[in-house]
C-alpha positions in Angstrom: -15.7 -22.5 8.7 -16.3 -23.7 5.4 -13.7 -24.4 3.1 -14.9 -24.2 0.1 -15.5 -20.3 0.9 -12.3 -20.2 2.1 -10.9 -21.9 -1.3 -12.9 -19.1 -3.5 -11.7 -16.3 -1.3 -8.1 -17.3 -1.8 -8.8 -17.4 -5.4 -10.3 -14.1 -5.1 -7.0 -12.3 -3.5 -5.6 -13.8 -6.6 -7.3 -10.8 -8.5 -4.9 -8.7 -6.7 -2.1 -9.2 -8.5 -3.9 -8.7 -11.4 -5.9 -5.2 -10.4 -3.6 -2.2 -11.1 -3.3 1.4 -9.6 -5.0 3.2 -12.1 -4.2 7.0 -10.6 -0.9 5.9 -12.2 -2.2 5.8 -15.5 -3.8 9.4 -15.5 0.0 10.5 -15.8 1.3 7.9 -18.5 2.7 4.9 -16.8 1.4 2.2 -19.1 2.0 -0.9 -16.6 1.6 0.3 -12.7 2.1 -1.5 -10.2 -0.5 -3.6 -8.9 -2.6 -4.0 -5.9 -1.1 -6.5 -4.4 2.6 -5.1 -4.4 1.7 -2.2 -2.7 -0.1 -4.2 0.0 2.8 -5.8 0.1 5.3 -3.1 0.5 2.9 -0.9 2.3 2.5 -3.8 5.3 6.7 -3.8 5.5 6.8 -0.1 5.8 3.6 -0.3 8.7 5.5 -2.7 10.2 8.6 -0.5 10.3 6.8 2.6 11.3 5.4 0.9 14.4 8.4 -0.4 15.8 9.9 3.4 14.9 7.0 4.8 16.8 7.0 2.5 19.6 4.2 1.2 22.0 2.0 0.0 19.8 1.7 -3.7 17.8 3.5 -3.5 14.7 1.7 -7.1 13.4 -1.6 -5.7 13.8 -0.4 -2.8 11.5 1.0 -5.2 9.4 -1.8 -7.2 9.3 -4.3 -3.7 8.7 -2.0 -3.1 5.8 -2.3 -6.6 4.1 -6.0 -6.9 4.3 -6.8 -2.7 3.7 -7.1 -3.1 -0.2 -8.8 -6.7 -0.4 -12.6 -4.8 -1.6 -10.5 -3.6 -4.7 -11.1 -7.1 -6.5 -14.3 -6.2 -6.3 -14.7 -2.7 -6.4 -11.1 -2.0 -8.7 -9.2 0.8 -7.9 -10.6 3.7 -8.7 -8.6 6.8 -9.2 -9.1 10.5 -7.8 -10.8 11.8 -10.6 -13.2 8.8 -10.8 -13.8 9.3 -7.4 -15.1 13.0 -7.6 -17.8 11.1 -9.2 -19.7 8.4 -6.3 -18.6 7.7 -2.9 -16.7 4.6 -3.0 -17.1 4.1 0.9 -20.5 2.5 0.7 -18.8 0.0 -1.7 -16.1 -0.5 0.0 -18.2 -1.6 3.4 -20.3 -3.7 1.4 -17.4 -5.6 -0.2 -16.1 -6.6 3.0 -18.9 -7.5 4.6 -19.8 -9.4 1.9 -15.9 -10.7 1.7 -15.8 -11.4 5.2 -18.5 -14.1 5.5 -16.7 -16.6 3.5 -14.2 -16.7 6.8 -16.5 -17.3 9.8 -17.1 -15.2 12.8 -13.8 -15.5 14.5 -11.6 -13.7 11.5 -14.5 -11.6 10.2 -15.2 -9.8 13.3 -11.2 -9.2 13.6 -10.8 -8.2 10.3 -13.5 -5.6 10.0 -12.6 -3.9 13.1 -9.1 -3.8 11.3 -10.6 -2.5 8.6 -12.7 0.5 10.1 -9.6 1.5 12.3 -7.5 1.9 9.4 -10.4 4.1 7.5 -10.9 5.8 10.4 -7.9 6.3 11.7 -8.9 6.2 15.4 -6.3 4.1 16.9 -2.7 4.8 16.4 -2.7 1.8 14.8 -4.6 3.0 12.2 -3.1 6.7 12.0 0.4 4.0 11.4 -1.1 1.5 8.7 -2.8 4.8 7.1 0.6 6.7 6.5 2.3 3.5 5.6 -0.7 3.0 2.8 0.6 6.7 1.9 4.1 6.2 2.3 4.1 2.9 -0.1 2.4 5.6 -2.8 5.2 7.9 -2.6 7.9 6.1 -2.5 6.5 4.4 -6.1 5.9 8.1 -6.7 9.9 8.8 -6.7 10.8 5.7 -8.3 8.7 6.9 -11.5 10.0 10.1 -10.7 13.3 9.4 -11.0 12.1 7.4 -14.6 10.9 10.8 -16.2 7.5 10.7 -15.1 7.7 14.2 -13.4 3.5 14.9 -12.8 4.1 12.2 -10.1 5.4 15.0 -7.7 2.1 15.6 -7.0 1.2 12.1 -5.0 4.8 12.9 -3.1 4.0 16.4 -1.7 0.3 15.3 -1.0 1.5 12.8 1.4 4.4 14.8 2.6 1.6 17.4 3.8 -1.0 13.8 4.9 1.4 12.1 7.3 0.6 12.2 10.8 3.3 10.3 12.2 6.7 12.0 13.2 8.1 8.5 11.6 6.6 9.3 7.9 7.4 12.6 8.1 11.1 11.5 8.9 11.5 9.4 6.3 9.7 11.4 3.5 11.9 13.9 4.0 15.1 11.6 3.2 13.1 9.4 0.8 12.4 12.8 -1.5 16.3 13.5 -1.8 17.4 9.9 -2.3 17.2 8.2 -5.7 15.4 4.9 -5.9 18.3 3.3 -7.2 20.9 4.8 -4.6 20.3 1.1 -2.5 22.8 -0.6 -5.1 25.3 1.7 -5.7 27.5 0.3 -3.4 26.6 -3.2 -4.1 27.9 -3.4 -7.9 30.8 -5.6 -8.4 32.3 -5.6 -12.0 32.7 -9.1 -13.4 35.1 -8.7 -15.9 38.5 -9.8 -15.8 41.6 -7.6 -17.5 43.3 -9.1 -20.2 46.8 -9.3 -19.7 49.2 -7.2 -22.0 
């Protein structure tokens, strides 16, 4: 392995907190989340869909979901619309191919197949990190729903009607009647203390 590669590509993931979801921007959200957070959040929820769903390995989802969006410092992120306009799979395959051989054999051979399961979806793996990847959209879906932006419904019921798993479809159903800031609720503690009369 040679680590100057290795150095650059690190660098290069940098660009992933940098690159942000455009589709958001289609409906008005001026400063989206970027790629990188919803890696993030989209490997936690894989990792909690696995273990819902049982026999199968939750770190290998995990790991699907933390590397599925590394082509996108290369290739952005381009939205639906710009997508009616060239197929971004070609891309996509060449970035990581291209990515890949700054690693060596050992994690570039691991890391495709990773990748082509999760675009394919022909391991349960896969079908797993794939709905998580969705999940993670709609749940930042609701939370700018709940903000005002109401065109975001859209990305909600689209991956309502996508999710394969009987896990997703469990927890889309409560996530769409649950405000994003229900979580605290309980949690607030007033600081204050009463003057005395």
């Amino acid at each position: 392995m040679n680590t100057k590669k290795i150095v650059n590509f690190i660098f290069e993931l940098g660009m992933l907190k940098k690159v942000r979801h455009s589709g958001w921007q289609l409906v008005g959200i001026k400063n989206p989340d970027t790629i990188a957070e919803h890696a993030l959040l989209a490997a936690q929820i894989g990792y909690i869909l696995a273990v819902m769903e049982g026999d199968v390995n939750p770190e290998k989802v995990t790991t699907m979901l933390v590397i599925h969006d590394n082509v996108e410092t290369r290739t952005g992120d381009p939205n639906k619309i710009n997508s009616r306009y060239f197929d971004k799979k070609p891309a996509e395959e060449k970035a990581i191919k291209e990515q890949l051989d700054n690693l060596g054999e050992v994690i570039k051979k691991k890391w495709l197949a990773y990748f082509e399961e999760f675009e394919m979806r022909n391991t349960k793996e896969g079908v797993i990190a794939k709905d998580a990847d969705w999940l993670e959209m709609a749940f930042q879906a609701k939370e700018y729903y709940d903000c005002g932006y109401k065109a975001v419904i859209d990305w909600i019921n689209n991956v309502e009607k996508a999710v394969e798993t009987r896990s997703a479809k469990l927890i889309i159903k409560e996530m769409k009647k649950t405000e994003f800031t229900a979580w605290f609720r309980n949690l607030q503690k007033m600081t204050y203390t009463k003057l005395k009369k």
